[in-house]
C-alpha positions as CSV (number, residue, x, y, z in Angstrom):
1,X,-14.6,-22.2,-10.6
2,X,-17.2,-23.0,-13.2
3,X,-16.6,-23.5,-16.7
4,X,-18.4,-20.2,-17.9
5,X,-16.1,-18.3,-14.9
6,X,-12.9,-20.1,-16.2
7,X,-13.5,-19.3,-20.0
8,X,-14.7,-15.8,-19.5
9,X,-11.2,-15.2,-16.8
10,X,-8.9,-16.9,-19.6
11,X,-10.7,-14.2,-22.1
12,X,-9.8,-11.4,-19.7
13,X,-6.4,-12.4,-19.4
14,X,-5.5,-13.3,-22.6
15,X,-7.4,-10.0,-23.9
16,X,-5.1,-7.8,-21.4
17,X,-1.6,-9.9,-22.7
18,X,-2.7,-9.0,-26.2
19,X,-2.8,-5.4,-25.7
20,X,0.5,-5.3,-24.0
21,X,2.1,-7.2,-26.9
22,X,0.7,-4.8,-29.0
23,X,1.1,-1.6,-27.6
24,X,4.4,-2.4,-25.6
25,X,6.6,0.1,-28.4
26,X,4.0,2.4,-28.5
27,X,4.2,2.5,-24.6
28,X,7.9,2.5,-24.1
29,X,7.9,5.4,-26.6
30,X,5.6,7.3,-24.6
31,X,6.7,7.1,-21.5
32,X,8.6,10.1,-20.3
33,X,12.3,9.3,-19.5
34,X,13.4,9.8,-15.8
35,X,16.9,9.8,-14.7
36,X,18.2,7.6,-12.3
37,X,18.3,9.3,-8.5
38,X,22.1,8.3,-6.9
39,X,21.7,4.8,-5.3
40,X,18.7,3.9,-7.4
41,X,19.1,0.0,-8.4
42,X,19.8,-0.6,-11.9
43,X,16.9,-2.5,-13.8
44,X,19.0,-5.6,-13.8
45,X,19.3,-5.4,-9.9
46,X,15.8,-5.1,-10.0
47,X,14.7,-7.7,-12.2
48,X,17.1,-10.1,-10.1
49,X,15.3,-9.0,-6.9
50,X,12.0,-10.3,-8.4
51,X,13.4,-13.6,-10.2
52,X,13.9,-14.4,-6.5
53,X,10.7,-13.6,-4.7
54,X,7.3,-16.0,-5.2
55,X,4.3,-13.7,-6.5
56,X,3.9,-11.1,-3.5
57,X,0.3,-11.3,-3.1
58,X,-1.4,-9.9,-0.1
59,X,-3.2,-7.1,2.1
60,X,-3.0,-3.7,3.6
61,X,-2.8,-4.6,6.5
62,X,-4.2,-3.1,9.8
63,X,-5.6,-4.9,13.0
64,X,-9.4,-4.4,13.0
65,X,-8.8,-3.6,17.0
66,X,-6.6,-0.4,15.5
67,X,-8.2,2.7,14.2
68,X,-5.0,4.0,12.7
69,X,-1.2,3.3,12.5
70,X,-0.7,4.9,16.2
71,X,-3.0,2.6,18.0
72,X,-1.5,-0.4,15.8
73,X,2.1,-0.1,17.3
74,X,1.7,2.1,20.6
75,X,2.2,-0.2,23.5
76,X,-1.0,0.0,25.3
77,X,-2.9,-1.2,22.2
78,X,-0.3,-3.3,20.3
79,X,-2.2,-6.5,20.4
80,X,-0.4,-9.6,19.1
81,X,-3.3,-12.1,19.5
82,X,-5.3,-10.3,16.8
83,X,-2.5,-10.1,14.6
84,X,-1.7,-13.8,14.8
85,X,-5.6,-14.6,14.4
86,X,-6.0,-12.5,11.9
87,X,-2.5,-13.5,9.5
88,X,-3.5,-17.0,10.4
89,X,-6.9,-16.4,8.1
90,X,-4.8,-14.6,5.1
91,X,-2.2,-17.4,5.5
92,X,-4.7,-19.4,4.6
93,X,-6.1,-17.3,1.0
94,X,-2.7,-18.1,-0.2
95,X,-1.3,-14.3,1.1
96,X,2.6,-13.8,0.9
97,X,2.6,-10.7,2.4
98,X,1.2,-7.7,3.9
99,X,1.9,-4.0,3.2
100,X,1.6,-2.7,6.8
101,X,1.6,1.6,7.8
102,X,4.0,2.6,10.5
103,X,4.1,6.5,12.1
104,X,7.4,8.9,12.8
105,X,5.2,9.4,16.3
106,X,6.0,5.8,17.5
107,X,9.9,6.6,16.8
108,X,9.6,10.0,18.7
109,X,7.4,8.3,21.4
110,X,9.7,5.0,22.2
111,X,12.1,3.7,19.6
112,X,13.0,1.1,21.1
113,X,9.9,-0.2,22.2
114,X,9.0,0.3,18.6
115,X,11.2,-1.5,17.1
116,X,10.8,-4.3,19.3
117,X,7.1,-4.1,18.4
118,X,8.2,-4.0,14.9
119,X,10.1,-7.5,14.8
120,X,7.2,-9.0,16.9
121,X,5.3,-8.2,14.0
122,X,7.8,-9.6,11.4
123,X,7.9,-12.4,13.6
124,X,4.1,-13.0,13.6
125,X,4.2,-12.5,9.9
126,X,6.7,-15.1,9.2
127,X,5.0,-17.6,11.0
128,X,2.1,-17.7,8.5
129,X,4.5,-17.4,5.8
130,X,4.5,-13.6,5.0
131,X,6.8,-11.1,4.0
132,X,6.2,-7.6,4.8
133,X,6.5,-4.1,3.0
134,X,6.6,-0.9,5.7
135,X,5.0,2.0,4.8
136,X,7.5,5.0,6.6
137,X,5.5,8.0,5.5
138,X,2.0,8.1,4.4
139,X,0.1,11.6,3.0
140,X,-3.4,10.4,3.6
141,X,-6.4,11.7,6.2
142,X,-5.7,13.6,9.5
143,X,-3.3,16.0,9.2
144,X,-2.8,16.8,13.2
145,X,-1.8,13.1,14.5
146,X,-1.1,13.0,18.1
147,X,0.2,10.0,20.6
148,X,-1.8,8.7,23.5
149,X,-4.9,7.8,23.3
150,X,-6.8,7.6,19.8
151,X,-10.4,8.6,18.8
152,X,-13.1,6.4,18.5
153,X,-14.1,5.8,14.9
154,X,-17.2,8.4,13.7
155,X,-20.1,5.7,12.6
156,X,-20.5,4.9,9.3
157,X,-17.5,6.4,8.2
158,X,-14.4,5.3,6.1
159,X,-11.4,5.2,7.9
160,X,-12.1,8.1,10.1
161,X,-8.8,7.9,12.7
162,X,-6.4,7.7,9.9
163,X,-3.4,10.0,10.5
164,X,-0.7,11.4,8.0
165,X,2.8,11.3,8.9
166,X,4.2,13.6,9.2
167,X,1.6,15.8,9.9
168,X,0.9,18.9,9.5
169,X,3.6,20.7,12.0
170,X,6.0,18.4,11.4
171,X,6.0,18.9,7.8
172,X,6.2,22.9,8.5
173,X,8.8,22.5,10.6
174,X,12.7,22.3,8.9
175,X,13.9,21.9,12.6
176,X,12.0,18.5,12.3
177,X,14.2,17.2,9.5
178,X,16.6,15.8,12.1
179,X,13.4,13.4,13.8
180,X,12.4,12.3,10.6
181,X,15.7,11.3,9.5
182,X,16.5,9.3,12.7
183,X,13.1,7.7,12.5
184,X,13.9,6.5,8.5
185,X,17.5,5.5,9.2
186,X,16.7,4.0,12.2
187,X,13.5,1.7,11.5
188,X,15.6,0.8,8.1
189,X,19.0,0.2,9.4
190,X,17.3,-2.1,12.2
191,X,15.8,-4.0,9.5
192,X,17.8,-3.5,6.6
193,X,19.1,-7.0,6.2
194,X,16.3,-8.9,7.6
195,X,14.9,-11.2,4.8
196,X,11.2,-10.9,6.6
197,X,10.9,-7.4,5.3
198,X,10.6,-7.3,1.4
199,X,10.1,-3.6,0.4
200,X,10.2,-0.3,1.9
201,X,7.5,1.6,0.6
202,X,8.5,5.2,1.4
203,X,5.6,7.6,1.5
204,X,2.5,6.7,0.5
205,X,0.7,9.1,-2.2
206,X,2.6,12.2,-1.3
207,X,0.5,14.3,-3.7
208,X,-2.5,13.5,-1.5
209,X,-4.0,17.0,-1.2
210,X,-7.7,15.9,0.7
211,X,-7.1,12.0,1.8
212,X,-10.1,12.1,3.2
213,X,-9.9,15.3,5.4
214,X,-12.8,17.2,3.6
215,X,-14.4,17.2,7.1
216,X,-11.4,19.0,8.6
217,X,-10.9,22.0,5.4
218,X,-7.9,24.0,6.7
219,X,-5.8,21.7,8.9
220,X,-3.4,21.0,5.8
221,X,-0.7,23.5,5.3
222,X,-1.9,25.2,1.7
223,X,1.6,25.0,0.4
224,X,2.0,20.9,1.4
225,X,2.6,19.7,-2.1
226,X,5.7,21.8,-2.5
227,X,6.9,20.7,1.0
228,X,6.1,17.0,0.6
229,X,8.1,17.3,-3.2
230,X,11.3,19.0,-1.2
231,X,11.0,16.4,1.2
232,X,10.4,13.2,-1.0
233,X,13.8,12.7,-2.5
234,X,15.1,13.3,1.4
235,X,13.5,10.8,2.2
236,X,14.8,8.1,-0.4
237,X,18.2,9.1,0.1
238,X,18.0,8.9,4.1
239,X,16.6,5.2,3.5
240,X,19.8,4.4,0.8
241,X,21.9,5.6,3.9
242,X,20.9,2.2,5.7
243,X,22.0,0.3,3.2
244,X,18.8,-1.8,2.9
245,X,18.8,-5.0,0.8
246,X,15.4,-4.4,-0.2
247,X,14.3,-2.3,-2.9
248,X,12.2,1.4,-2.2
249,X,9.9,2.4,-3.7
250,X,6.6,4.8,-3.8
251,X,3.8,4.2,-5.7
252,X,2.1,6.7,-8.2
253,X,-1.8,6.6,-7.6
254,X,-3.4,9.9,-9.8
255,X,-3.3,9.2,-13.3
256,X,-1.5,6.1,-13.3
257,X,-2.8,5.1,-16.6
258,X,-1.1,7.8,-18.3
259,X,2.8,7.8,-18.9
260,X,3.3,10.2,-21.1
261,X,2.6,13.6,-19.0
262,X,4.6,13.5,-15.6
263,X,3.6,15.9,-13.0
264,X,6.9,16.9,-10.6
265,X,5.8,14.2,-7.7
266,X,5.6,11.1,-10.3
267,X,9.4,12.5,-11.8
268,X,11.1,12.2,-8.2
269,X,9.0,9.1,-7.6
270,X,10.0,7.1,-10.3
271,X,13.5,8.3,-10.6
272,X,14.2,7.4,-6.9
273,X,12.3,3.7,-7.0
274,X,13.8,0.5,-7.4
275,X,10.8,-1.2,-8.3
276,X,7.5,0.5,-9.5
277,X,4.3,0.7,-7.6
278,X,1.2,1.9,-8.2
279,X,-2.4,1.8,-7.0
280,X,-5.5,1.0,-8.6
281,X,-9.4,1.2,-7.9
282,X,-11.0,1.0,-11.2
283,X,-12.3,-1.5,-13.7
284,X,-10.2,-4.4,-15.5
285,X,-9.5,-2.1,-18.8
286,X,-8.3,0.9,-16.0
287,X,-5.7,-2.1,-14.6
288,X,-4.5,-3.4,-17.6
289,X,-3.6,0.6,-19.0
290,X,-1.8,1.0,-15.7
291,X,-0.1,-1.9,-16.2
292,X,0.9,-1.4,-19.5
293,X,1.8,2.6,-19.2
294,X,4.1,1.3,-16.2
295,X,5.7,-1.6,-17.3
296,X,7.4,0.9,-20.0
297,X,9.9,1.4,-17.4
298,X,11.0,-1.9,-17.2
299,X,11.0,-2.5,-13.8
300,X,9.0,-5.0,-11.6
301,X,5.5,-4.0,-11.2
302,X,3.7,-4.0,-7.3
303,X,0.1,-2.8,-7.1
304,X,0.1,-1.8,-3.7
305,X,-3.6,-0.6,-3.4
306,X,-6.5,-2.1,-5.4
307,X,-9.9,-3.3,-4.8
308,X,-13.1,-1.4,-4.4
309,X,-16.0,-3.6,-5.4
310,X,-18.5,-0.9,-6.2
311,X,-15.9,1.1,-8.4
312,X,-15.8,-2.6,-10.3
313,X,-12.0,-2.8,-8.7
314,X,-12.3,-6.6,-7.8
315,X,-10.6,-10.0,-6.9
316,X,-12.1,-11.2,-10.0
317,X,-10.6,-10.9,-12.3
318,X,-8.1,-8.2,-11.3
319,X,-6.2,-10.9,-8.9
320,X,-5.7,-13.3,-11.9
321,X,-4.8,-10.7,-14.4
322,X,-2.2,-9.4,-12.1
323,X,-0.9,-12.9,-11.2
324,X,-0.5,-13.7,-15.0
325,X,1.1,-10.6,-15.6
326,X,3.4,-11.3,-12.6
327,X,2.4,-7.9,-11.0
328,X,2.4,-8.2,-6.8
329,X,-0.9,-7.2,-5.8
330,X,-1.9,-6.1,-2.3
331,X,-5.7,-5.5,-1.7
332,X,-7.0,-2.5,0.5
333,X,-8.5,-3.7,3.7
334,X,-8.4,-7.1,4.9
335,X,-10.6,-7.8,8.5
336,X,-13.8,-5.2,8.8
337,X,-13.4,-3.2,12.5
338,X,-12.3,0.3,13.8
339,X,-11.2,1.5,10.4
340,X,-14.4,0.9,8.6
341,X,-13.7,1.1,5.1
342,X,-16.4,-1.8,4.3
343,X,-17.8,2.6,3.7
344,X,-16.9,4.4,0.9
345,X,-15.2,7.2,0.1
346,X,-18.2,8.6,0.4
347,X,-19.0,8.5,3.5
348,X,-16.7,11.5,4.1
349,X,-19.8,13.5,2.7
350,X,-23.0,11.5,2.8
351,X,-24.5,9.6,6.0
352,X,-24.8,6.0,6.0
353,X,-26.6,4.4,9.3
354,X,-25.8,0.7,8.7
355,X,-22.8,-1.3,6.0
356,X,-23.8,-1.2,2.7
357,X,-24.8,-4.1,1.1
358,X,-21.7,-4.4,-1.0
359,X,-18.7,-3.8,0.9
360,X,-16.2,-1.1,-0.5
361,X,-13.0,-3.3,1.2
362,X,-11.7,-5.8,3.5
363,X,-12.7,-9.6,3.4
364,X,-13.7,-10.9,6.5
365,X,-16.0,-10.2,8.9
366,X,-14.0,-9.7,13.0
367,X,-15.2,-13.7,13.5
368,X,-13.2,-14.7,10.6
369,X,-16.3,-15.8,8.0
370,X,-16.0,-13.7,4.8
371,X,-18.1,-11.2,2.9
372,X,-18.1,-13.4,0.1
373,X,-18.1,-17.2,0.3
374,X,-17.1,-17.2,-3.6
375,X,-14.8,-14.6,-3.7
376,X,-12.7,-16.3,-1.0
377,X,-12.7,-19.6,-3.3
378,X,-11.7,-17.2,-6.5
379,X,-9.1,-15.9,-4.2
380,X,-8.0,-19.5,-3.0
381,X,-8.1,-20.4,-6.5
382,X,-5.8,-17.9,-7.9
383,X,-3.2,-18.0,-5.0
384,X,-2.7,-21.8,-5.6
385,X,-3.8,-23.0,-1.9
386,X,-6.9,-24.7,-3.4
């Protein structure tokens, strides 16, 4: 790092503890008060939980030979070499741990084959010194998953065999409560003392009304919002009936900045999570207001999605702001193959016929050499391996 690059980071960072020093009464007034769901840790639980973990610093996390989180874990396309390569590289950025998707379609499909595919992955992760956080449900993209064989990836296009889960009929469906409360208590009670799995991240931005499906208009049930908000606190509870050591959680991702106006979905997610999570793909003055707004709650902080380099979302200096601030931080994207999202959002609506010449996410290339030679070093930097 270069004296100019270390001066004008330690001018970010000390700009963005200012503000909170500041603004932290202002904030904590603000913030609308939730109440506590039953079984929700008590701040000092959770503030114990984090004295004890290192900073969690990492990826999402999905083999570039998977196109979605069905092809990652089914059996025929499980592939463990990848997954060892490819931790191998984040092991050595300094990466603690991964956020990783799994699918109520792998429980349905073969439990126990999923589960053992599960703990091969825990086991993987561990061996380049990474704890993981499992994503159970996830709102985003495809509404109509399916097992078996998945799609190949439309060109040019970001994520394009991303599923939800549950989809569409399965969220329709009450007589599918039962599944999806096996596949919850299940996948957490196998793991719910296993000190290789550090969070359970419970559904991923449940509010998610397009995700990406604006290519598929009318496969979404038009009432999912109010089904995903009856099914939310469901899910929490299901997971506090495993009796998991590790904290829930689910992160808010519209609005974030803002504290002080609480839509229905933000109420039940931040009155049902131990720690708070949130996601984040704007500029360094967008982060620091999300981290401020949040920490009002006074529970440990985990920005499970950042990074978008166009959007001004980037390692630097959003990874050393977040370290100093002792806010986990998990990049989106990590090794460039079937899911694409070196695209854009974009890409949903306009064509593209070859990458763009500044990658939306992931680091790496498939051979393992990076899309930036000095962001790697920043991200070395900051981790502490270099």
């Amino acid at each position: 790092m270069t004296t100019t690059s270390a001066r004008r980071l330690h001018a970010v960072v000390a700009a963005a503890l200012l503000a909170t020093a500041i603004d932290a009464p202002t904030r904590a007034a603000e913030a609308e008060r939730v109440p506590d769901a039953p079984g929700r840790w008590t701040t000092e639980q959770a503030r114990e939980w984090q004295a004890k973990q290192p900073w969690l610093v990492g990826c999402n996390y999905i083999a570039s030979t998977a196109i979605n989180q069905l092809e990652m874990f089914q059996p025929e396309t499980f592939d463990p070499a990848t997954i060892d390569r490819e931790l191998g590289w984040a092991e050595g950025l300094g990466f603690t741990s991964v956020r990783v998707f799994l699918h109520d379609l792998l429980w349905a499909q073969d439990r126990e084959g999923f589960l053992g595919r599960c703990d091969e992955f825990l086991t993987i992760a561990d061996r380049h010194g990474m704890r993981v956080m499992f994503v159970l449900f996830d709102s985003c993209w495809h509404p109509k998953p399916a097992p078996g064989a998945q799609p190949a990836p439309l060109p040019f296009t970001h994520n394009s065999g991303w599923v939800q889960s549950p989809g569409a009929d399965a969220l329709v469906d009450p007589a599918a409560r039962a599944r999806l409360r096996g596949y919850v208590e299940g996948v957490v009670g196998r793991f719910a003392a296993d000190p290789r799995v550090v969070v359970w991240d419970i559904w991923n931005e449940p509010d998610n009304l397009d995700g990406g499906a604006a290519k598929r208009p009318g496969l979404d049930p038009r009432n999912k919002l109010a089904l995903v908000k009856a099914l939310l606190p469901d899910a929490f509870a299901w997971a506090r009936e495993a009796r998991p050591a590790q904290p829930l959680t689910s992160g808010v991702w519209r609005d974030s900045e803002r504290v002080e106006q609480l839509d229905d979905c933000k109420r039940i997610q931040l009155a049902h999570s131990d720690v708070v999570s949130f996601h984040t793909y704007a500029d360094a003055g967008s982060l620091g207001r999300c981290i401020d707004n949040l920490a009002a709650y006074g529970r440990p902080l985990l920005c499970t999605e950042f990074m978008a380099r166009p959007n001004g979302s980037t390692f630097d200096p959003h990874l050393a702001v977040m370290k100093q601030r002792r806010v986990a931080a998990y990049c989106w994207g990590f090794v460039d193959g079937k899911s694409q999202t070196i695209y854009p959002w974009d890409s949903w609506q306009k064509a593209y016929d070859g990458p763009p010449p500044v990658w939306f996410h992931d680091i790496f290339h498939g051979d393992g050499t990076p899309f930036s030679a000095a962001e790697v070093a920043f991200i070395r930097k900051t981790t502490g391996v270099e």
